[in-house]
C-alpha positions in Angstrom: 16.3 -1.3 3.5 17.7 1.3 1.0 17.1 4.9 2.8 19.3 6.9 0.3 17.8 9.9 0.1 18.7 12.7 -1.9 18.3 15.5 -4.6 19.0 14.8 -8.0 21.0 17.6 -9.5 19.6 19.6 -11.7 21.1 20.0 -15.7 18.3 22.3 -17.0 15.1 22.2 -17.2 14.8 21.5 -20.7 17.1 19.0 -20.6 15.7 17.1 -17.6 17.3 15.5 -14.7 19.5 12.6 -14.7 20.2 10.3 -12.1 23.9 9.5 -10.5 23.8 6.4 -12.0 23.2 7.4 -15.8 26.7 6.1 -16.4 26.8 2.6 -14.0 26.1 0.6 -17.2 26.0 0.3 -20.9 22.5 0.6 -21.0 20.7 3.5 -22.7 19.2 5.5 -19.5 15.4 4.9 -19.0 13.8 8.1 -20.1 11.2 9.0 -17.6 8.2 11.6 -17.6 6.6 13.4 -14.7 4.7 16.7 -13.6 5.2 18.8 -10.3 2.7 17.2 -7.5 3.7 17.8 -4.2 4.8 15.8 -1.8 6.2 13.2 -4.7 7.5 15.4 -7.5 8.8 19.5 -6.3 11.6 21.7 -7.8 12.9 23.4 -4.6 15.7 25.7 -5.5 16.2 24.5 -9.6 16.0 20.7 -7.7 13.9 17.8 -8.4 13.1 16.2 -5.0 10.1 14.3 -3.5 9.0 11.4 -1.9 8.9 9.4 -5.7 12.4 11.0 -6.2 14.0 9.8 -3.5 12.4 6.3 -3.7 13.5 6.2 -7.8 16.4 7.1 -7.0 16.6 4.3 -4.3 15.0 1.6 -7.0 17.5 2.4 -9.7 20.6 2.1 -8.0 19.4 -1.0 -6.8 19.1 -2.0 -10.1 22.5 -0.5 -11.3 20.5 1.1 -13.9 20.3 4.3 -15.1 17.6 6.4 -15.7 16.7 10.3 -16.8 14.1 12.4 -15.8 11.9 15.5 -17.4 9.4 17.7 -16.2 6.5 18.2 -18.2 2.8 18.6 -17.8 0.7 15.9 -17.1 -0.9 15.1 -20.6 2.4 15.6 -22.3 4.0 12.9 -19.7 1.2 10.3 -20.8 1.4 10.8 -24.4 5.0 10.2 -24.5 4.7 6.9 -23.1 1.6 7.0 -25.0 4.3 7.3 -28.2 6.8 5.2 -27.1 8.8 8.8 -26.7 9.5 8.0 -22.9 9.6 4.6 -21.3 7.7 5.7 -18.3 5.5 8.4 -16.1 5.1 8.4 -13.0 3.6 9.6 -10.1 0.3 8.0 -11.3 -2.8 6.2 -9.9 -4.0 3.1 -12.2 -6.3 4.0 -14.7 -8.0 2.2 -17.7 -6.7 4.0 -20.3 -3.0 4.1 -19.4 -3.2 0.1 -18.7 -4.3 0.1 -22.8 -0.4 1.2 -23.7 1.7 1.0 -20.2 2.0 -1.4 -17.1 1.7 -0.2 -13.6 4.6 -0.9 -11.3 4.5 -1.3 -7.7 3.7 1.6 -5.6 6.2 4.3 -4.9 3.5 6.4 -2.1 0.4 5.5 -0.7 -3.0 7.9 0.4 -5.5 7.9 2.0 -8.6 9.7 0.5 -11.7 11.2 2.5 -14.6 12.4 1.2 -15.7 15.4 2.9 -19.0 16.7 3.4 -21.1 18.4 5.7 -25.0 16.0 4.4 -25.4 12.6 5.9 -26.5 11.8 3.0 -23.3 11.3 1.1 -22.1 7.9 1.1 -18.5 7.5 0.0 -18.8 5.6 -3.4 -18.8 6.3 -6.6 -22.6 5.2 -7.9 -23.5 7.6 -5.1 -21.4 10.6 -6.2 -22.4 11.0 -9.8 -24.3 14.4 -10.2 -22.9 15.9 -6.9 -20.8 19.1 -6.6 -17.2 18.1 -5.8 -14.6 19.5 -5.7 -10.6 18.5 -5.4 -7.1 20.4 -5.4 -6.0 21.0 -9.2 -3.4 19.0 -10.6 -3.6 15.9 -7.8 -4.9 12.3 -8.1 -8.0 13.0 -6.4 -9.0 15.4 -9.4 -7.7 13.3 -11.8 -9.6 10.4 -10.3 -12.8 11.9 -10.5 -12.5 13.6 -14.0 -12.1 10.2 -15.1 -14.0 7.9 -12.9 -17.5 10.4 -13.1 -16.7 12.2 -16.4 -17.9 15.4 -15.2 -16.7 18.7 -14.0 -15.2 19.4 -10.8 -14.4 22.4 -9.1 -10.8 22.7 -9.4 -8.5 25.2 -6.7 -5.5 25.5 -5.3 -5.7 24.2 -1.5 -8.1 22.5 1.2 -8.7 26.1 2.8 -10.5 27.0 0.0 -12.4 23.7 -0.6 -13.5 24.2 2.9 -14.9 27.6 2.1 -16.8 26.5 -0.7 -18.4 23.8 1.1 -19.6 26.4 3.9 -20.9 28.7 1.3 -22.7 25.5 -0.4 -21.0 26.3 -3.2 -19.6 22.3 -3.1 -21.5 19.2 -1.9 -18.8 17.7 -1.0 -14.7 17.4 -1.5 -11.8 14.4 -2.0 -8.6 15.1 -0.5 -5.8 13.1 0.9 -5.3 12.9 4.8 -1.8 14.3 5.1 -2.9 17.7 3.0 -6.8 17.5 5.0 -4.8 17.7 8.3 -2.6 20.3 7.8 -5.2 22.3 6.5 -7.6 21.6 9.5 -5.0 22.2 12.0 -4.9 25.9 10.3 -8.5 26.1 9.8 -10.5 24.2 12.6 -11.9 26.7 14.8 -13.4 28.9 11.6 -13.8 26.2 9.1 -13.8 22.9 10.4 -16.5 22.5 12.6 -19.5 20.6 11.5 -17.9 18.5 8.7 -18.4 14.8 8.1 -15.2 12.7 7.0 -15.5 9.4 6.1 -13.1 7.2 4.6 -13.6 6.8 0.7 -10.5 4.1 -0.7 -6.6 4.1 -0.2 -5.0 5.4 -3.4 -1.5 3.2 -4.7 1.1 5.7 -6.7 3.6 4.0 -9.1 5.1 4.4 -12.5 3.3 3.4 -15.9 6.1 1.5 -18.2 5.5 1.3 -21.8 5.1 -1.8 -23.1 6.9 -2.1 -25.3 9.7 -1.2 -23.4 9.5 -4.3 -20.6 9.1 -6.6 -23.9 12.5 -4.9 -24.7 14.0 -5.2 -21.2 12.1 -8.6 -20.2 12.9 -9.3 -16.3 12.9 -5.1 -15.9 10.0 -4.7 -13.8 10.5 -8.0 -11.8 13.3 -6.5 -10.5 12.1 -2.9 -10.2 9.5 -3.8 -8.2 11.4 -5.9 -5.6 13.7 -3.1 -5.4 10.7 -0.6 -4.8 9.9 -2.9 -1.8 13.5 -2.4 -0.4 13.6 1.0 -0.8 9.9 2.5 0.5 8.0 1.6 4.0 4.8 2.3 2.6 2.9 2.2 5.9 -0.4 4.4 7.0 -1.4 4.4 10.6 -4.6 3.5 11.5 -6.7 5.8 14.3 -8.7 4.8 17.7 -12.0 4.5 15.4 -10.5 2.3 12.8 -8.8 0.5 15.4 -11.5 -0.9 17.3 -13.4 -1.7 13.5 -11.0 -3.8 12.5 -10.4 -5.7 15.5 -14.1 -6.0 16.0 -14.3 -7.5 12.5 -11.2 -9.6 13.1 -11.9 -11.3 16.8 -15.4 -12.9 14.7 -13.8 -14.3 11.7 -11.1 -15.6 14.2 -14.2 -17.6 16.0 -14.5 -19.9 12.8 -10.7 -20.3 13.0 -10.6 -22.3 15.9 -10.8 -25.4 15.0 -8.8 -28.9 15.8 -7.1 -28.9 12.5 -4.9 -25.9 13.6 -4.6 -26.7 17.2 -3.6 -30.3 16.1 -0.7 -28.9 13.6 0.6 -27.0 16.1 0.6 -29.8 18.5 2.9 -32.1 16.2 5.0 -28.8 15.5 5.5 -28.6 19.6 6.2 -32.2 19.5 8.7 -32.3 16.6 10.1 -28.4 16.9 12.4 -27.5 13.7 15.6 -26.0 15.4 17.3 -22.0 14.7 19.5 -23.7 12.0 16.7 -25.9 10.3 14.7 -22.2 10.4 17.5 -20.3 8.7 17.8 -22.6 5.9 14.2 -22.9 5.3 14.0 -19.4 5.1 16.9 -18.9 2.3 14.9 -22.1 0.6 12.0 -20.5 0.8 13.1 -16.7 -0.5 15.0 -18.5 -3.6 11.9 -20.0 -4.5 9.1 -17.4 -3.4 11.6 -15.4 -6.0 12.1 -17.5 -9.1 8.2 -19.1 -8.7 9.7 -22.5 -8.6 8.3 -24.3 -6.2 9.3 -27.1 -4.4 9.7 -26.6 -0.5 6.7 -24.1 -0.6 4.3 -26.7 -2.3 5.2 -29.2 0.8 3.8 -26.6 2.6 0.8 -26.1 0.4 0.0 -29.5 0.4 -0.3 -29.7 4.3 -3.8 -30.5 5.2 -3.8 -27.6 7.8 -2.9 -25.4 5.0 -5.5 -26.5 2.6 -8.0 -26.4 5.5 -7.3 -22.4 5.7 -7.4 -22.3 2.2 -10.9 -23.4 1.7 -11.9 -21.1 4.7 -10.4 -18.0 3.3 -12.5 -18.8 -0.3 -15.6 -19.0 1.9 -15.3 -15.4 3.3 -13.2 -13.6 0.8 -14.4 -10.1 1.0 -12.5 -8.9 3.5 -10.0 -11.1 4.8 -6.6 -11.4 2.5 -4.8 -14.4 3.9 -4.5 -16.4 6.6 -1.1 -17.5 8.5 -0.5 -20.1 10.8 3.4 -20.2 13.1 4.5 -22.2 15.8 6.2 -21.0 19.0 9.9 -20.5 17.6 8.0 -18.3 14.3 8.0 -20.6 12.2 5.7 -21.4 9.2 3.2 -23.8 10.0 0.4 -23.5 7.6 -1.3 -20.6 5.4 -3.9 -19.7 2.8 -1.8 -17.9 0.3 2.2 -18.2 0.2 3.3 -15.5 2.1 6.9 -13.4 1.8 8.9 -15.4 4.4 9.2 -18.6 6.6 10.6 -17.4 9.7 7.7 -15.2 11.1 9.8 -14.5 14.9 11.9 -11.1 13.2 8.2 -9.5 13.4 5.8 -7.5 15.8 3.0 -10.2 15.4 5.6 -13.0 17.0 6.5 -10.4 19.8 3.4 -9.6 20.7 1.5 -12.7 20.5 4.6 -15.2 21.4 7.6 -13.1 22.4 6.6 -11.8 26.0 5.3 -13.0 29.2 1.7 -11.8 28.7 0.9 -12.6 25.1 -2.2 -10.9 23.4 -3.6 -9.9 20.1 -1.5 -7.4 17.9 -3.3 -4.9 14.9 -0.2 -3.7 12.9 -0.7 -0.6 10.7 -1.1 -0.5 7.2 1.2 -1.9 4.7 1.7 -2.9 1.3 2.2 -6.7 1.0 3.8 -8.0 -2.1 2.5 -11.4 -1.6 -1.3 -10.2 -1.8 0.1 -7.1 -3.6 -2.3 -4.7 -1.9 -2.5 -2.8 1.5 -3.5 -4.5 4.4 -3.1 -4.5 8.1 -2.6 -7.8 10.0 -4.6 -9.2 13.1 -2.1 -11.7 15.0 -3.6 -13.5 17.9 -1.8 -16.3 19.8 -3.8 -20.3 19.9 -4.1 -21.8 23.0 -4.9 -25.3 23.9 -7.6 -26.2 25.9 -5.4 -26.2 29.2 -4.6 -22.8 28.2 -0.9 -23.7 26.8 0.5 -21.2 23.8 0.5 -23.4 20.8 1.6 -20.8 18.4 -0.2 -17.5 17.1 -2.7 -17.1 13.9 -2.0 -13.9 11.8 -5.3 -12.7 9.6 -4.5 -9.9 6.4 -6.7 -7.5 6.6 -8.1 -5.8 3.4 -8.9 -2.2 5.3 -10.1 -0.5 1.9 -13.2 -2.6 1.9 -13.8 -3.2 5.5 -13.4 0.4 6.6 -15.4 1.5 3.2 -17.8 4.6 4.5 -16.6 4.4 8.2 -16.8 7.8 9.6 -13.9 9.3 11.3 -14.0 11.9 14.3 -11.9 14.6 13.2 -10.2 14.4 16.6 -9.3 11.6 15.5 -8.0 12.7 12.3 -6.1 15.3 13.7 -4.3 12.9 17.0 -3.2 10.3 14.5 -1.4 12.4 12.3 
């Protein structure tokens, strides 16, 4: 995992800001657009930092590529692209008319956005928000979400504490904000402001960079790589509170019902029977990375083919909504069946394996919320160990979790809001 973390120096700001590695290679430097926005983009000092600075910055030299930003405001960063005067923009939520001229890379940050209100009648989406008073913080992706989304005006200002007074003097129905900026502001504001409002989850917001076309038909294989690299270099991960907690594994524990069945039981048998050993593990792993990687596969589609692993198949097409993949490994972590080719073979370097297999008391594990690049989305896992009927540990189950639409409209305790972060 690449932590380098560190401010790019500054050159003017005309000029822009180039990375360290502008003069690693031959190649011309990617030109790159983008607009202040803290947390991701901030000149502290005359420097560029952020949490999509440092993560670029992280990417590129991965890459051994160089690159070179400039600050400008946010319509001018599109419409280069737009022009083919930049190569990129970033930090950007996907949106329609961006994808007409540029490609969306992996994400860079993550957030979480709430809609907050003080009427039980708002429901969090968007058919239900059209001709309400909202309101966001100029300048973020919550704003520019909704100007586009709903086409109509929204009350623009600088910061939360004065969305919260506008709500109070029912000047606003209603506000989008993310959770990091909501909680700060509430722990400032709660015992004037807070009290009485309603915060319900709305959708989890992905930030990347927009590449122009034209530019990855120039560099084909470019954003393959980027991407990987972005994985390497970011844990995107959002924690999940005591409400959305018990949700989830409520959700999860009844799906897992329809899971057990005598087709996984019985694959894990043989597996017990006929264990692969720690070498046979390690070299199915660098088999199945080389191939996950190029998308030849060979070893992988033995796996596909497994009749335990068509079985989950067909049961994750009958739910869908909801439930991302499903992943079946025996006692020593190893792969032993799935629904969707997941990012590794060897499953025992994880918490689910710890939890469920590695200890003397196993039990069900709810990870957090990442971004998965084999669903590419966010999702949280479920992990539960399968027992035989005399009670033996056959191996563990791991469900993904598509949070966005199961926690869709859940309502979260402020308490909770404020504990968790």
């Amino acid at each position: 995992m690449c932590k380098l973390r560190f401010w790019l120096s500054i050159i003017s700001l005309a000029a822009g800001f180039t990375g360290p590695y502008a003069m690693a290679n031959d190649e011309p430097p990617v030109q790159l657009r983008t607009t202040e926005m803290p947390p991701y983009q901030m000149l502290e000092q005359g420097q560029l930092g952020g949490i999509s600075v440092s993560t670029l910055s992280c990417a590129f030299s991965a890459i051994d590529t160089p690159y070179h930003i400039q600050l400008v405001p946010a319509k001018r960063a599109e419409h280069d692209v737009k022009t083919s005067s930049a190569d990129g923009f970033f930090s950007s939520i996907q949106h329609a008319e961006a994808d007409q001229f540029a490609r969306l890379s992996a994400p860079l940050a993550m957030e979480k956005w709430f809609l907050v209100s003080r009427s039980e009648t708002v429901t969090p989406n968007v058919a239900a928000l059209y001709g309400l008073r909202l309101g966001a913080i100029r300048g973020s992706s919550e704003a520019q979400w909704l100007q586009r989304e709903l086409k109509q005006a929204v009350h623009l200002v600088a910061e939360e504490k004065q969305l919260i007074q506008q709500l109070e003097a029912g000047r606003i129905d209603a506000f989008i904000t993310e959770q990091r900026r909501l909680t700060t502001s509430f722990e400032r504001w709660l015992n004037r402001q807070a009290a009485g409002l309603r915060l319900q989850f709305l959708r989890y917001a992905e930030l990347g960079v927009y590449f122009q076309r034209n530019f990855l038909l120039q560099r084909p294989g470019f954003l393959t790589r980027f991407n990987r690299a972005l994985g390497d270099c970011n844990e995107l991960e959002i924690s999940l509170n005591e409400a959305e907690r018990g949700h989830l594994q409520t959700k999860a524990e009844a799906f897992l019902q329809t899971l057990n069945h005598n087709v996984v039981k019985q694959a894990l048998r043989e597996r017990l029977q006929n264990p692969v050993t720690a070498t046979e593990i390690a070299d199915y792993e660098k088999r199945w990375q080389a191939e996950y990687f190029s998308g030849e596969y060979q070893f992988i589609a033995s796996m596909q083919s497994l009749p335990v692993s068509d079985w989950l198949m067909q049961k994750a097409n009958s739910i869908r909504d909801g439930f991302t993949e499903i992943i079946l490994f025996d006692r020593q972590g190893a792969l032993t069946g799935f629904s969707r080719v997941p990012n590794d073979y060897d499953q025992s370097d994880e918490n689910k394996f710890a939890y469920t297999i590695g200890t003397d008391e196993p039990g069900v594990y709810l990870s957090d919320i990442v971004y998965d690049r084999s669903t590419q989305r966010f999702q949280a896992q479920f992990s539960a160990p399968v027992l035989d009927s005399d009670g033996t540990v056959l191996g563990a189950i791991t469900l993904g979790l598509d949070t966005e639409y199961l926690l869709s409209g859940a309502t979260v305790p402020l308490a909770l809001l404020l504990i968790d972060e």
